[in-house]
C-alpha positions in Angstrom: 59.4 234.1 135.6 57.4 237.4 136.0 54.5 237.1 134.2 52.4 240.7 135.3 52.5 243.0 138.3 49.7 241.5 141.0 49.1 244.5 142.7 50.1 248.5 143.5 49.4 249.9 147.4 47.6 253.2 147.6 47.2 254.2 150.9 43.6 255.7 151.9 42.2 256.7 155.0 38.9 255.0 154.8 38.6 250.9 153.1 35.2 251.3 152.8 35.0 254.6 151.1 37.9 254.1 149.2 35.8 250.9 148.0 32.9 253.2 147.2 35.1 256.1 145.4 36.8 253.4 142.9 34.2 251.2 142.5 31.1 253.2 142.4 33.0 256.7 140.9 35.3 254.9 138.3 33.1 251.9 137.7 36.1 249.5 138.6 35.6 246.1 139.9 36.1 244.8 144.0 38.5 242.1 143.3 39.4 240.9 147.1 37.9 241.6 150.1 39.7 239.3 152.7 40.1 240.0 157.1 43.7 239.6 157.5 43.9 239.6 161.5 42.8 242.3 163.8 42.2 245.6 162.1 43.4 244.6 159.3 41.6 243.9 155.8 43.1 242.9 152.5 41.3 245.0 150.0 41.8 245.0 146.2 39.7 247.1 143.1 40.9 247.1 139.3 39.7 248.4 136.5 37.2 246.2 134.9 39.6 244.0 132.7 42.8 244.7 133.9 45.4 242.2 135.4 46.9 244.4 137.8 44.7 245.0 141.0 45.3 248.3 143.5 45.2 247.6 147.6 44.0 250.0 149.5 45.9 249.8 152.4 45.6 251.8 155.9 48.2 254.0 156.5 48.8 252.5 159.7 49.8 249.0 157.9 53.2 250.9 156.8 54.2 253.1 159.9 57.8 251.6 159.2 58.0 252.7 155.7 57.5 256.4 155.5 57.0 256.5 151.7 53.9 254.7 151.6 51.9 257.7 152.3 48.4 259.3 151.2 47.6 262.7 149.7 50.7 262.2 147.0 51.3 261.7 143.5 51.4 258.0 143.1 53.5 258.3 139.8 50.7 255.8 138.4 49.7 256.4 134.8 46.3 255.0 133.6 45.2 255.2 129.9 41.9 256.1 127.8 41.2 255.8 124.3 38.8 258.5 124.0 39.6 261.2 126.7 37.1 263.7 126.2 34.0 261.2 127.1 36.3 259.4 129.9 36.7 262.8 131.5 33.4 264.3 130.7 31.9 261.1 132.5 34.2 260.8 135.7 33.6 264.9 135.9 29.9 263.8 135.8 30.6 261.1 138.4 32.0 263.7 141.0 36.3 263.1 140.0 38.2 265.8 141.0 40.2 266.4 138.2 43.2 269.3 138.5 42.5 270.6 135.4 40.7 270.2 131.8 42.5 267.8 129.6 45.6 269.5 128.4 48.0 268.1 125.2 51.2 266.8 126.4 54.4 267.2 124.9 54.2 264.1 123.2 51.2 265.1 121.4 48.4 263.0 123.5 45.9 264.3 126.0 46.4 264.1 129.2 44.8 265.1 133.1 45.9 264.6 136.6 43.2 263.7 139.1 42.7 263.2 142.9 41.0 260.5 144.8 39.2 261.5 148.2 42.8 261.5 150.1 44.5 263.4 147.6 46.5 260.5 145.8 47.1 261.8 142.6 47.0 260.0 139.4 47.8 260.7 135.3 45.1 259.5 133.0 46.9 259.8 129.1 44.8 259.2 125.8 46.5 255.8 124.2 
């Protein structure tokens, strides 16, 4: 059976500073690091915790399947417990952040930010 999702694909333009945004901007975690032929590199950060790791893949990895791209919204959701000192902190740490934390219809917090290649992500107060 399914027991938890292993990883999500957002596609960057740079491994390395994709490494450096996520693990030295959000404080996550490098969880894999591995060569995987020529030009290729198996990267994978998390948030410190989590089961559910992110590859950062090259965009040139998925030429065949157009809607792995960068500089999107990624539909992925990530969660806070206290939103105002998350988002005070990654402002602090350089996040680009579309807008100031704004209640959502389902009465939560809630802010869309950007990585360097414009992949966009929700962060929600749990």
């Amino acid at each position: 059976m399914i027991t938890h999702i292993h990883a999500v694909t957002i596609v960057v333009s740079d491994q390395d500073k994709a490494i450096d945004y996520y693990v030295n901007v959000l404080g996550w975690k490098k969880t894999d690091d591995a060569p995987m032929g020529p030009g290729m590199r198996w990267v994978t950060v998390a948030p410190k915790g989590a089961q559910t790791s992110f590859a950062l893949s090259l965009p040139s990895w998925y030429t065949r399947k157009p809607s792995l791209e960068m500089g999107i919204n990624t539909g992925i959701a990530f969660s806070t417990s206290d939103m105002k000192s998350t988002y005070a902190e990654l402002s602090k740490r350089g996040v680009k952040f579309k807008s100031e934390p704004e209640m959502m219809p389902w009465g939560k917090l809630g802010v869309w930010f950007l990585d360097p290649d414009a992949n966009e992500f929700f962060m929600a107060e749990a």
